[in-house]
C-alpha positions as a Markdown table, in Angstrom:
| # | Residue | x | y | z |
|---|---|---|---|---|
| 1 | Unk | 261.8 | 173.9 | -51.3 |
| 2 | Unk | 261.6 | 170.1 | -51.3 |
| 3 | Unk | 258.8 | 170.4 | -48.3 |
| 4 | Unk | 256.6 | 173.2 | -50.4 |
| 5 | Unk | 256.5 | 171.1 | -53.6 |
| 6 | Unk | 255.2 | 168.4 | -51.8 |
| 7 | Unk | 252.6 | 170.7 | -50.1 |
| 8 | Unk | 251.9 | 172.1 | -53.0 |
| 9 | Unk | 251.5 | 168.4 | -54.8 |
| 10 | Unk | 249.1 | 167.4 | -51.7 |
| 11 | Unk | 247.0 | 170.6 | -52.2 |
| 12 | Unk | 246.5 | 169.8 | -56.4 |
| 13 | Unk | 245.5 | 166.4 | -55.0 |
| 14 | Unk | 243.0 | 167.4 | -52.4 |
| 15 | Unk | 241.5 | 170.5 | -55.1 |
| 16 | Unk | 240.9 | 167.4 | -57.9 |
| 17 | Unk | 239.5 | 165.1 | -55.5 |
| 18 | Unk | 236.9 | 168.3 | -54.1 |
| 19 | Unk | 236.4 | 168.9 | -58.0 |
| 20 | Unk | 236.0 | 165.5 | -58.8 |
| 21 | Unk | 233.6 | 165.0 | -56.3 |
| 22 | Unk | 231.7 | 167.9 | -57.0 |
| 23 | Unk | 231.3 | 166.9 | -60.6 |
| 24 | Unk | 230.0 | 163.3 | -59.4 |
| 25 | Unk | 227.2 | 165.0 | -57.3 |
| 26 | Unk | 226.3 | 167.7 | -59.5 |
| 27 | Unk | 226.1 | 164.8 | -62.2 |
| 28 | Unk | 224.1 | 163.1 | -59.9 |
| 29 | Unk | 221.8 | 166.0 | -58.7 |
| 30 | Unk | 220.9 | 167.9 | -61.9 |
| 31 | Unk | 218.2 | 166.8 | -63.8 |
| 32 | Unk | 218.3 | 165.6 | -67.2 |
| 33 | Unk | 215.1 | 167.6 | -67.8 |
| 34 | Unk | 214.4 | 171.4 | -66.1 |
| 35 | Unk | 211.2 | 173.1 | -66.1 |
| 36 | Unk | 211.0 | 176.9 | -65.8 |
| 37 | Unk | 208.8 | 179.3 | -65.8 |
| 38 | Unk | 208.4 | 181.6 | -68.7 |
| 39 | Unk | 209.8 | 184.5 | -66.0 |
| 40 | Unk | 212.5 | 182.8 | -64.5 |
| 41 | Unk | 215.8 | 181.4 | -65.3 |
| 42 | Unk | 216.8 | 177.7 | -65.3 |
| 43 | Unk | 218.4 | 177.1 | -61.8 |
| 44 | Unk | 221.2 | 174.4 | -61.9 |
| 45 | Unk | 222.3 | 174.8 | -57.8 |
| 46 | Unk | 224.7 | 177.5 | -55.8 |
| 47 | Unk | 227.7 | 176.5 | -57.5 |
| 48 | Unk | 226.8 | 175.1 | -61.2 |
| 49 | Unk | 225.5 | 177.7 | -64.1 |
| 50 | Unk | 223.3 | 176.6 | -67.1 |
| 51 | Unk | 224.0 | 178.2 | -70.4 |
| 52 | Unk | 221.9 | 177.7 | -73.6 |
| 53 | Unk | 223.9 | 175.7 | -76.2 |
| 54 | Unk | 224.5 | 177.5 | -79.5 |
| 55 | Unk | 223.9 | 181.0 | -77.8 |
| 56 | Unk | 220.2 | 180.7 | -79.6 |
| 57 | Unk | 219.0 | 184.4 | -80.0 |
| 58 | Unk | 219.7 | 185.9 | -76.8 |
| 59 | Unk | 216.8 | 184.2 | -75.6 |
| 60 | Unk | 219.1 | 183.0 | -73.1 |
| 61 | Unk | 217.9 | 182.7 | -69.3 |
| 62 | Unk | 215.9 | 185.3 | -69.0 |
| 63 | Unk | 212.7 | 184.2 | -71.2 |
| 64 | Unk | 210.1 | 186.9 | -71.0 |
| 65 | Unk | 206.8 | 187.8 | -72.9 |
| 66 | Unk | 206.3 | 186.6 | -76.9 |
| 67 | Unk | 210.2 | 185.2 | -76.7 |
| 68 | Unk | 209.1 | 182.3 | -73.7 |
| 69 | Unk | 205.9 | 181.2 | -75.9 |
| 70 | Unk | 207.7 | 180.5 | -79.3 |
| 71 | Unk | 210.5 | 179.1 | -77.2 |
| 72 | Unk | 209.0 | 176.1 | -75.7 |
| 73 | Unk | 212.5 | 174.4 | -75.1 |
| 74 | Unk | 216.4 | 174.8 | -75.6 |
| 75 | Unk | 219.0 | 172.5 | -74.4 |
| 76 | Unk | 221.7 | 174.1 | -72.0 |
| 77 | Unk | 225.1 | 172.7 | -71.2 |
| 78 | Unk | 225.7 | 173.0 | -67.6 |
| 79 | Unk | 228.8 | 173.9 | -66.0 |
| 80 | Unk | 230.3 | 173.6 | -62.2 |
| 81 | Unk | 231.9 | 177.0 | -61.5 |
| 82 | Unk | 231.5 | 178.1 | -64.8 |
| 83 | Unk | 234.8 | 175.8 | -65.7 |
| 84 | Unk | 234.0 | 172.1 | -66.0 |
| 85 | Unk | 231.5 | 170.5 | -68.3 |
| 86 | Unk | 228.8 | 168.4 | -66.1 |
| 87 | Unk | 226.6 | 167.3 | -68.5 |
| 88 | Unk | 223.4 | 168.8 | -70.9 |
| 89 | Unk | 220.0 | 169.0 | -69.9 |
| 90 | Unk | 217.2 | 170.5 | -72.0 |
| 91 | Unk | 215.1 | 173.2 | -70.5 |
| 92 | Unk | 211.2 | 173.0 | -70.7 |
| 93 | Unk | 209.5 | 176.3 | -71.1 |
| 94 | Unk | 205.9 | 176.5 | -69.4 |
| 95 | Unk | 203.6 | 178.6 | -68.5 |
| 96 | Unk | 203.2 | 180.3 | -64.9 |
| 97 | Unk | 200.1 | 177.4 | -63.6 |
| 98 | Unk | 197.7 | 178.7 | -60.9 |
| 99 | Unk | 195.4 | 176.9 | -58.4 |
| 100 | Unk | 193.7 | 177.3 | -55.3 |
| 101 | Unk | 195.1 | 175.7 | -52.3 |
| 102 | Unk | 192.9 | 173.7 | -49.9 |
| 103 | Unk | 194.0 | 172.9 | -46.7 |
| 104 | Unk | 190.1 | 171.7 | -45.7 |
| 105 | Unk | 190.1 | 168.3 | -44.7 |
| 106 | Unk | 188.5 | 165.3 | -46.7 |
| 107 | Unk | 187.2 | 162.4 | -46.6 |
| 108 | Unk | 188.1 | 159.3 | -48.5 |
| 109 | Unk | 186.2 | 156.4 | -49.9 |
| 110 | Unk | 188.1 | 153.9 | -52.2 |
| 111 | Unk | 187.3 | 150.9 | -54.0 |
| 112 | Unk | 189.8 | 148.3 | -54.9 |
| 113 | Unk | 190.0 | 147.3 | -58.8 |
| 114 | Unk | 190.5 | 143.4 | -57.8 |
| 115 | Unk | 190.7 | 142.3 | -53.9 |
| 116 | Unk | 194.1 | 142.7 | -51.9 |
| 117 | Unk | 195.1 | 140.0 | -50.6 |
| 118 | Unk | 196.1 | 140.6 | -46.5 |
| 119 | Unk | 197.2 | 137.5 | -45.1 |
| 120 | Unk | 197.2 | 133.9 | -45.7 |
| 121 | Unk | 196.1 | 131.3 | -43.4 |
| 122 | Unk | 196.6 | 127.4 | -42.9 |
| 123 | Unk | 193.8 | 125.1 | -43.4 |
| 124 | Unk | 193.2 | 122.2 | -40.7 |
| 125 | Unk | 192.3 | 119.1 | -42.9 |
| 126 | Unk | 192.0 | 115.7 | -41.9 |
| 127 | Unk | 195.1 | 115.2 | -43.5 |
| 128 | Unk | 196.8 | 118.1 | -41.7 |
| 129 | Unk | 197.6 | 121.5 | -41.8 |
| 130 | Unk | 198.1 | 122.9 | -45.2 |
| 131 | Unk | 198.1 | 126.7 | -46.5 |
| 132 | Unk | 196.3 | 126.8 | -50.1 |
| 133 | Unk | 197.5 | 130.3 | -50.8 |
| 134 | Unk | 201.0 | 129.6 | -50.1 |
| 135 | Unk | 200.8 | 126.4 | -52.0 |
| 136 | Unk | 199.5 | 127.8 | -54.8 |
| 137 | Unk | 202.5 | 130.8 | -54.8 |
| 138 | Unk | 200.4 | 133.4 | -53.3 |
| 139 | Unk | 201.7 | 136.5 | -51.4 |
| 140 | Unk | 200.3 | 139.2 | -49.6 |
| 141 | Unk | 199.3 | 142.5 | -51.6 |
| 142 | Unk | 198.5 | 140.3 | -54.3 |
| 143 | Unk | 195.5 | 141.7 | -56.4 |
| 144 | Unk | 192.8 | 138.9 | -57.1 |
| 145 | Unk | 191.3 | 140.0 | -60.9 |
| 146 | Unk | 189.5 | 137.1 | -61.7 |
| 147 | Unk | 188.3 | 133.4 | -60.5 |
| 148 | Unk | 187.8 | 131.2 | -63.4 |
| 149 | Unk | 187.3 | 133.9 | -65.8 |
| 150 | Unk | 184.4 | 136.2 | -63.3 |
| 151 | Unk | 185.7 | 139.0 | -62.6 |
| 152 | Unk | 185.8 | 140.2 | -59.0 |
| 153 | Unk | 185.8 | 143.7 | -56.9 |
| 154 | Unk | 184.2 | 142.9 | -54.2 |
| 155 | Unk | 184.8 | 140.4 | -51.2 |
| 156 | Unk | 181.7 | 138.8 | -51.7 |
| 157 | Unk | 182.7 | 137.9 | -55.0 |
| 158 | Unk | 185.2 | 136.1 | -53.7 |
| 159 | Unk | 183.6 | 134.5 | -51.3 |
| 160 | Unk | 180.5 | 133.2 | -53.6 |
| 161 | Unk | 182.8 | 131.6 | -56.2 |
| 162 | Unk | 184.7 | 129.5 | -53.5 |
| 163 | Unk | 181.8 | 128.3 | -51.9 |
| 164 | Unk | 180.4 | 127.4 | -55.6 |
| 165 | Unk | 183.2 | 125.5 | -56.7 |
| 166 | Unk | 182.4 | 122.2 | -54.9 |
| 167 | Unk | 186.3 | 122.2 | -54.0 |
| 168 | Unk | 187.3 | 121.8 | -57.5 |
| 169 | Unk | 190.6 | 124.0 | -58.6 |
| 170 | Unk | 190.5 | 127.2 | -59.6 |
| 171 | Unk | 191.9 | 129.0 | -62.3 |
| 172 | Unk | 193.2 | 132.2 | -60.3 |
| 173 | Unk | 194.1 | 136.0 | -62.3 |
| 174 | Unk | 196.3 | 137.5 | -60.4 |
| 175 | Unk | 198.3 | 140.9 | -60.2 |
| 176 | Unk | 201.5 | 141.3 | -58.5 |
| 177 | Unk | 203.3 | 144.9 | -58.9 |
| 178 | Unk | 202.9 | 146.1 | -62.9 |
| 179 | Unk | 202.9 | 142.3 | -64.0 |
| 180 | Unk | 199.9 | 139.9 | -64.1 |
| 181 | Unk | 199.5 | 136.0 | -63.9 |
| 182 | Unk | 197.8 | 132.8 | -64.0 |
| 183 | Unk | 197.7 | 130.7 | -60.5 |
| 184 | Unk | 195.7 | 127.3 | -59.8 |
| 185 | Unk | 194.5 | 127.6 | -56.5 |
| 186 | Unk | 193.3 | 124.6 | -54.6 |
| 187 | Unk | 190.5 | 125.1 | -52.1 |
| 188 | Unk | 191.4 | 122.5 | -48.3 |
| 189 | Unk | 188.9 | 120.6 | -47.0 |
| 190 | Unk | 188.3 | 121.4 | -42.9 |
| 191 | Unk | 188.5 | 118.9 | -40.8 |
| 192 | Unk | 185.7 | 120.8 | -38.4 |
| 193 | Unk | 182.8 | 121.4 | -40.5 |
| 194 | Unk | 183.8 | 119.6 | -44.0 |
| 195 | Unk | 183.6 | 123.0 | -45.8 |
| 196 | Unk | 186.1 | 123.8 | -48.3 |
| 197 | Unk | 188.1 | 127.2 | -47.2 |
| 198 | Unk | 191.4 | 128.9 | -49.2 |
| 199 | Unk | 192.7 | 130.3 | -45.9 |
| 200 | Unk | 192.6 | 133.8 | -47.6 |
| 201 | Unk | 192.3 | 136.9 | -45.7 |
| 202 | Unk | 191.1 | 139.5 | -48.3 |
| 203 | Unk | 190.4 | 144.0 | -48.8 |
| 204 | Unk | 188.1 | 145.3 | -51.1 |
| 205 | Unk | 188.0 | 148.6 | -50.1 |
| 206 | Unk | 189.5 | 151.6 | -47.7 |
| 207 | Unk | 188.9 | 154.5 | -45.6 |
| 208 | Unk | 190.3 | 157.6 | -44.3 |
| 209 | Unk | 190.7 | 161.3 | -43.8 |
| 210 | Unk | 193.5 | 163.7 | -45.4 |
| 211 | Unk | 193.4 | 166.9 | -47.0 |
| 212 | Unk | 193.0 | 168.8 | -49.9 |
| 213 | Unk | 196.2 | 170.2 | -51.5 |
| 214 | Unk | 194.8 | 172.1 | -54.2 |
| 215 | Unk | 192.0 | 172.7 | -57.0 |
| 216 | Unk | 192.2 | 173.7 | -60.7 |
| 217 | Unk | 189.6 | 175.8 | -61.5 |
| 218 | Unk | 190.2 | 175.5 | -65.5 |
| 219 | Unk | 190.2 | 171.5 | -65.6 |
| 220 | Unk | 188.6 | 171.0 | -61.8 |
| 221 | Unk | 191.0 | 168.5 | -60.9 |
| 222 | Unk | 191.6 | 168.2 | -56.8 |
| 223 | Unk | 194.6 | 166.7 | -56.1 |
| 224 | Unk | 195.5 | 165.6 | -52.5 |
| 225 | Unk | 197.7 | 163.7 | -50.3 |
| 226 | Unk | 200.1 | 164.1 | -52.0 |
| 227 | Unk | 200.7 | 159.8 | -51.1 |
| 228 | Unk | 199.2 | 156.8 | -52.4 |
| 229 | Unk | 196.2 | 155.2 | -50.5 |
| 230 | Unk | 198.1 | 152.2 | -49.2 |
| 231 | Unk | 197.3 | 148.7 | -47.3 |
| 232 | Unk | 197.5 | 149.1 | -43.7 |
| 233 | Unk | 198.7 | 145.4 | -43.6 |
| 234 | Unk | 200.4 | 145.3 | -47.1 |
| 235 | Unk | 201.4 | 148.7 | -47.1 |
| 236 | Unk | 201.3 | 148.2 | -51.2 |
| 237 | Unk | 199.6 | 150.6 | -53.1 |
| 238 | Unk | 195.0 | 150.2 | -53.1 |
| 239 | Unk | 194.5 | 149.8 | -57.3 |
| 240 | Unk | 191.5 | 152.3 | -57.5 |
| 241 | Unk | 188.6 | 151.0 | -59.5 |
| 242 | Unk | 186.0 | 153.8 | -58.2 |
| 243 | Unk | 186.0 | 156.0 | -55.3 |
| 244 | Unk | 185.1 | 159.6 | -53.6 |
| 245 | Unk | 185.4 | 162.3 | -51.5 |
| 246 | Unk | 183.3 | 164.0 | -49.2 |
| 247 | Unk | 183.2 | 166.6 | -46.5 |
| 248 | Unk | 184.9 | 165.5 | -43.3 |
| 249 | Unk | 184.7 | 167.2 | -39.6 |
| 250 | Unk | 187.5 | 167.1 | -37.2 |
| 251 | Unk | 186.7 | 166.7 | -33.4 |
| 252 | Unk | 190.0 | 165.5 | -32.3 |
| 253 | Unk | 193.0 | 164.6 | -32.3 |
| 254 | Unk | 195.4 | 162.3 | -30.7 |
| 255 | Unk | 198.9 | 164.2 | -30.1 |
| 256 | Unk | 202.2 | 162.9 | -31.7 |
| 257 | Unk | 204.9 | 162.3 | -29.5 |
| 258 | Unk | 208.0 | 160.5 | -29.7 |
| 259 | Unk | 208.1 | 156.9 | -31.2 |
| 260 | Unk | 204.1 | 157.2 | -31.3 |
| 261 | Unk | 202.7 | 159.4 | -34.5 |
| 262 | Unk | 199.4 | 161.4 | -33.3 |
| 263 | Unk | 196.1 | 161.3 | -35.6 |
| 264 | Unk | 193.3 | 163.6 | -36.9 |
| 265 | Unk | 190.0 | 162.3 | -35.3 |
| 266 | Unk | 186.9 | 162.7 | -38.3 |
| 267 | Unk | 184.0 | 162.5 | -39.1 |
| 268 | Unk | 182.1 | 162.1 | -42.6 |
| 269 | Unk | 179.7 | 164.2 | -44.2 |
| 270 | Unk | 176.8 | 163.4 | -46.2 |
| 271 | Unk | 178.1 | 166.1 | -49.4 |
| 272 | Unk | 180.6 | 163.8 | -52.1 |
| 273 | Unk | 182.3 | 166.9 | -53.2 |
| 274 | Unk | 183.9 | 165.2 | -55.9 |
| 275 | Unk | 185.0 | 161.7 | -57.7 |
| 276 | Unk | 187.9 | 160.0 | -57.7 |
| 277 | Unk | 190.3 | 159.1 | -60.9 |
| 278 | Unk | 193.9 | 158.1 | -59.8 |
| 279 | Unk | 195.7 | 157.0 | -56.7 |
| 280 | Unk | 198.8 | 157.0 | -57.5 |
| 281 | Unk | 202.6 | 158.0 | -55.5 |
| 282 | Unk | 202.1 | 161.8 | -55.9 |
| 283 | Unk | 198.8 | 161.5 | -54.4 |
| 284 | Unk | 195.0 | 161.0 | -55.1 |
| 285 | Unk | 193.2 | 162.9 | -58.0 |
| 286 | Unk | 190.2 | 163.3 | -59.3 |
| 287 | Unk | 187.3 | 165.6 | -60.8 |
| 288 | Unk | 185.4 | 168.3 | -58.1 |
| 289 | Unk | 182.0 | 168.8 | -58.5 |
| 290 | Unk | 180.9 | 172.5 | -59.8 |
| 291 | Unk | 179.1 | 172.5 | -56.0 |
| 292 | Unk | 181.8 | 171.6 | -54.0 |
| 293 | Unk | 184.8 | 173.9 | -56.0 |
| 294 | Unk | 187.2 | 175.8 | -53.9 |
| 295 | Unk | 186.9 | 179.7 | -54.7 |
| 296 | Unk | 189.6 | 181.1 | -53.1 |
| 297 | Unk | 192.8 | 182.9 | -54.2 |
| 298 | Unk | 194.8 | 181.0 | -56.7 |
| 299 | Unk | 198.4 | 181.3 | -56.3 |
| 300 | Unk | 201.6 | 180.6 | -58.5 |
| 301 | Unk | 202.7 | 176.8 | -58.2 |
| 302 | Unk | 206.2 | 176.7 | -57.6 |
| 303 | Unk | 208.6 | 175.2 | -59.8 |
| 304 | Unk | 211.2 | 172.7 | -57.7 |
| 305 | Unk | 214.3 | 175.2 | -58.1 |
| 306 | Unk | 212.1 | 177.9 | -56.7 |
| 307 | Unk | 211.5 | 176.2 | -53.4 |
| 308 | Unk | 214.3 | 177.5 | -50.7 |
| 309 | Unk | 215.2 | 176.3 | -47.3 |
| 310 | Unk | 213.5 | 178.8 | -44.9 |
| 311 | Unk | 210.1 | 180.4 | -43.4 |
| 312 | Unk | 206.8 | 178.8 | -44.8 |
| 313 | Unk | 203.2 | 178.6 | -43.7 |
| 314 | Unk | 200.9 | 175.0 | -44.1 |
| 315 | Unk | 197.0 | 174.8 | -44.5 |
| 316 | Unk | 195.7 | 172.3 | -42.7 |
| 317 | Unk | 192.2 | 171.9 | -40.9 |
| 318 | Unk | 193.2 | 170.1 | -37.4 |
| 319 | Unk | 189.4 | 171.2 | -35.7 |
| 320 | Unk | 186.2 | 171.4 | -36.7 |
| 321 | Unk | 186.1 | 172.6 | -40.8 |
| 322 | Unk | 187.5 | 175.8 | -41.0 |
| 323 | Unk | 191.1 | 175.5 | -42.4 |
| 324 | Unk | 194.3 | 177.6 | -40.6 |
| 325 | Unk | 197.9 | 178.7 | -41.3 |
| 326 | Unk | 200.6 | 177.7 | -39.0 |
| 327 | Unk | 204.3 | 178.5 | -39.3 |
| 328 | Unk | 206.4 | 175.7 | -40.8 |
| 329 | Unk | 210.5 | 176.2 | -41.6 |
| 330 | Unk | 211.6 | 174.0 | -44.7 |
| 331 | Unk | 214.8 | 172.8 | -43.4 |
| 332 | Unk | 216.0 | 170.8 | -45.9 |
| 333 | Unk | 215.3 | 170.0 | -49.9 |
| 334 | Unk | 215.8 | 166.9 | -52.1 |
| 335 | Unk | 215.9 | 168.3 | -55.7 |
| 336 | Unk | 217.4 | 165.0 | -57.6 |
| 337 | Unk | 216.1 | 164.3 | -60.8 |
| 338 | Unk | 214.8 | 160.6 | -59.0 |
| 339 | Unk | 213.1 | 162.3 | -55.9 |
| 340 | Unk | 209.8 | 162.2 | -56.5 |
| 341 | Unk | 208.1 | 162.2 | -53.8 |
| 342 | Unk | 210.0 | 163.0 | -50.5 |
| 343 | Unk | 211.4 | 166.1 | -51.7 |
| 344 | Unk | 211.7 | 168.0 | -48.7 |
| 345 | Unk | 211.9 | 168.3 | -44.9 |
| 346 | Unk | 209.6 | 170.3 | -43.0 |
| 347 | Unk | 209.3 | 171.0 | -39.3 |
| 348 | Unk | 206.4 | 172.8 | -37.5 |
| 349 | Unk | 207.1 | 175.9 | -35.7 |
| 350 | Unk | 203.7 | 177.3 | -34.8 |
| 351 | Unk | 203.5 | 177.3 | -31.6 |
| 352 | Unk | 199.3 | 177.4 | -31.8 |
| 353 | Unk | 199.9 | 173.9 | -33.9 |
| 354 | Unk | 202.2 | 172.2 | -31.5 |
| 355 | Unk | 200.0 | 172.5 | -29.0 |
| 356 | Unk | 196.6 | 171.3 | -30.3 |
| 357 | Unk | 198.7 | 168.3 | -32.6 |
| 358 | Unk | 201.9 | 168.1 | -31.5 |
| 359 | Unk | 203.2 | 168.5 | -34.8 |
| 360 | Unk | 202.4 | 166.4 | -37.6 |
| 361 | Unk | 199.8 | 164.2 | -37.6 |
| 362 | Unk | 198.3 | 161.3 | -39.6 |
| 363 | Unk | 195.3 | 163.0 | -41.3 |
| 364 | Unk | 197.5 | 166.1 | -42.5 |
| 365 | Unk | 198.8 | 164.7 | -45.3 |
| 366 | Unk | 198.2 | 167.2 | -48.4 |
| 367 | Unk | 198.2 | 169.9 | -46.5 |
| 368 | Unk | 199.6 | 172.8 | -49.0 |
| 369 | Unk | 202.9 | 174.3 | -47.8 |
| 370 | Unk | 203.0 | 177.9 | -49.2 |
| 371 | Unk | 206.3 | 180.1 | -49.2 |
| 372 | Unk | 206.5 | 183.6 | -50.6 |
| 373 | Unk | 203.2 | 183.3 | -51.6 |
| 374 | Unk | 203.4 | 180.1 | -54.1 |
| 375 | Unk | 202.3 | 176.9 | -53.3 |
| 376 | Unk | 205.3 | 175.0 | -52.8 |
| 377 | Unk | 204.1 | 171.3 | -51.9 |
| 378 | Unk | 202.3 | 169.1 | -49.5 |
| 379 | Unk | 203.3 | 167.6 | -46.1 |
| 380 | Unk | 203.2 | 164.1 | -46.8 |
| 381 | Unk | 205.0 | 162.0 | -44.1 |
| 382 | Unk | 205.2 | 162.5 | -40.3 |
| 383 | Unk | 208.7 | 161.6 | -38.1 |
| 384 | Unk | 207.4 | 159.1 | -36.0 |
| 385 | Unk | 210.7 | 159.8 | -33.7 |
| 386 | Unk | 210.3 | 163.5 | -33.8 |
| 387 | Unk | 206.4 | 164.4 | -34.8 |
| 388 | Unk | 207.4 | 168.2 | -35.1 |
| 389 | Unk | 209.1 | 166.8 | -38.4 |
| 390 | Unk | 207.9 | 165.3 | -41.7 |
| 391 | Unk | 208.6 | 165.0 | -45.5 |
| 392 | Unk | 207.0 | 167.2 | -48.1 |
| 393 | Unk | 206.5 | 166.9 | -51.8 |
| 394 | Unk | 207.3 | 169.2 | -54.6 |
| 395 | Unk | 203.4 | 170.5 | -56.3 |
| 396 | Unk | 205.6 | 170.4 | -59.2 |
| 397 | Unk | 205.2 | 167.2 | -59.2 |
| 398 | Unk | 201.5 | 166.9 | -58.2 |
| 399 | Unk | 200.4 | 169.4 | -60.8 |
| 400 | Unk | 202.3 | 167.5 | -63.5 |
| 401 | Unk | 200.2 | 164.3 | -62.2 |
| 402 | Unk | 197.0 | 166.3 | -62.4 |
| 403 | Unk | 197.7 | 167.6 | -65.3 |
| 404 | Unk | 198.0 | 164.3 | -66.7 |
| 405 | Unk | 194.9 | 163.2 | -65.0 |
| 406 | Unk | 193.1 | 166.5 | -67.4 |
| 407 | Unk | 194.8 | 165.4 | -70.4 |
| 408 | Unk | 193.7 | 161.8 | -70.0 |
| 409 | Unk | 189.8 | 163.0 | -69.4 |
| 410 | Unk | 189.8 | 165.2 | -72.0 |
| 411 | Unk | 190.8 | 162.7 | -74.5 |
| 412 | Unk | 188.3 | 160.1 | -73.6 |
| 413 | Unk | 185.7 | 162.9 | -73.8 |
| 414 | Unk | 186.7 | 164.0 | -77.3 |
């Protein structure tokens, strides 16, 4: 009897320590905000159930018709098992969004708002080897704004005003991350020609191919990427002040294998198919021109908890300009509320893919992943130790960046 009890005891301890930590990861993994659709129920995970607080007029889960317009949102109380209180999230009716997914490949012309800073050099001065950017607190993927109160966008502009200033200090606007400051910078005399240099090595501007996740046909916003444009040196984020997109051609490709990620070879065309308006961590977005707009099928955009582990098919253009599906498995999702860009795992199964790529490839970023005929996401990252592998994001996410993008427009147009 002694020996049961104690078994028993043992067995209540392991069943609070399973609940406990199933509480702490649900906690952890269910938003504070859901979205659904207004035909679908809020989805909370296999083992946790959302029901509405209040028990508002039956309106419940199932939000159908006239009910899922007046109801744009209703707080739910979620439960693991059914049994014990997790926490409350409010629910976010919206309506069933529809674009056209791309899959053509782009390509990319940015313009920096301010000049990156990519490396910092030492000065040889009669005095000895000095380093004016470090001395004056500089470091890489700093944005330059302004010399002495003139603006600048451009390396040139950089490079007039320093060789202007007769070595005289300068009053330096910077921007580092979200915040902005004040720097004196002091040009070094070289020893070997007498000119005064600030040992700065400096980006204005960047380049690339990718491709097109999807269009909006009611607000024609592109959105692709489904990244920021990023440094190749800094790897911080390019601030956009203008930029485009044009018509790109693949003739090659150099295969991923492991440890070495493959690319997309391309060319530009002369057509700028649209213009650019944010680059931001969901991806690049901007306005298509009437000329260039997508008119293909538009399909459902899938909201996060209707994205499943399983079969899928990408888009992608990996030769010449004609895009192709290729067989994809999602094999793993990240739905926490803090995930917002590598929110799944997707490997290539195709077969016809493989062989022409290897897998995935720098240059395939944005390509849409569609599953049960909704777009689902975007391939965003490759696995540079297994290129059949890479991370996806949610469109959720991308369309609620676009949509942003629309809003933003439309008020400065108004």
């Amino acid at each position: 009897m002694r020996r049961f009890l104690k078994a028993l005891t043992l067995l209540g301890f392991a069943c609070a320590a399973l609940i406990f930590g199933l509480l702490g990861f649900a906690e952890r993994t269910v938003p504070d905000e859901l979205y659904v659709a207004q035909d679908r129920s809020p989805w909370v995970g296999e083992l946790c159930v959302a029901t509405p607080e209040d028990q508002a007029p039956q309106v419940q889960l199932h939000l159908q018709g006239n009910t899922a317009v007046q109801a744009q949102g209703y707080d739910v109380e979620v439960k693991l098992l059914n049994l014990f209180p997790v926490k409350n999230s409010h629910v976010t009716v919206t309506q069933r969004r529809y674009v056209v997914p791309g899959g053509i490949a782009f390509g990319l012309r940015l313009y920096t708002n301010g000049v990156v800073i990519v490396g910092m050099d030492s000065v040889e001065t009669k005095e000895g080897s000095v380093n004016p950017a470090k001395e004056a607190g500089l470091k890489e993927g700093d944005v330059i704004v302004s010399m002495d109160g003139q603006s600048v966008s451009r390396n040139e502009d950089v490079s007039r005003i320093f060789k202007g200033c007769g070595g005289h200090a300068l009053q330096l606007r910077i921007r580092r991350g979200t915040q902005e400051m004040d720097v004196k910078f002091q040009p070094a005399c070289s020893a070997s020609d007498g000119k005064f240099r600030a040992g700065l090595w400096i980006r204005d501007s960047s380049a690339g191919v990718g491709m097109l996740t999807f269009y909006d046909p009611e607000s024609r916003i592109f959105a692709g990427l489904g990244h920021a444009i990023c440094d190749v040196d800094t790897g911080e984020e390019m601030p956009l002040l203008a930029g485009d997109i044009v018509d790109a051609h693949i003739n090659g490709c150099y295969k991923g294998t492991k440890g070495a990620a493959g690319e997309l070879c391309g060319v530009f065309g002369s057509q700028v198919m649209g213009t650019l308006m944010v680059n931001g961590n969901t991806g690049v977005y901007g306005f298509m021109n009437a000329s260039s707009a997508l008119t293909g099928k538009a399909v459902p955009v899938a909201l996060r908890y209707e994205v499943k582990t399983g079969p899928a098919q990408i888009i992608a253009t990996v030769d010449g300009k004609t895009p192709q599906y290729y067989d994809v498995e999602i094999t793993k999702i990240y739905s926490g509320p803090d995930t917002q860009v590598k929110n799944m795992i997707v490997e290539v199964t195709d077969e016809a893919l493989i062989q022409k790529t290897g897998g995935i490839v720098q240059g395939m970023s944005g390509s849409p992943i569609i599953q049960n005929g909704m777009l689902v996401g975007a391939v965003t990252h490759v696995f540079v130790n297994n290129p059949l592998q890479g991370y996806g994001i949610f469109a959720e996410n991308m369309l609620h960046t676009a949509e942003n993008v629309a809003a933003v427009q439309e008020k400065k147009a108004s």
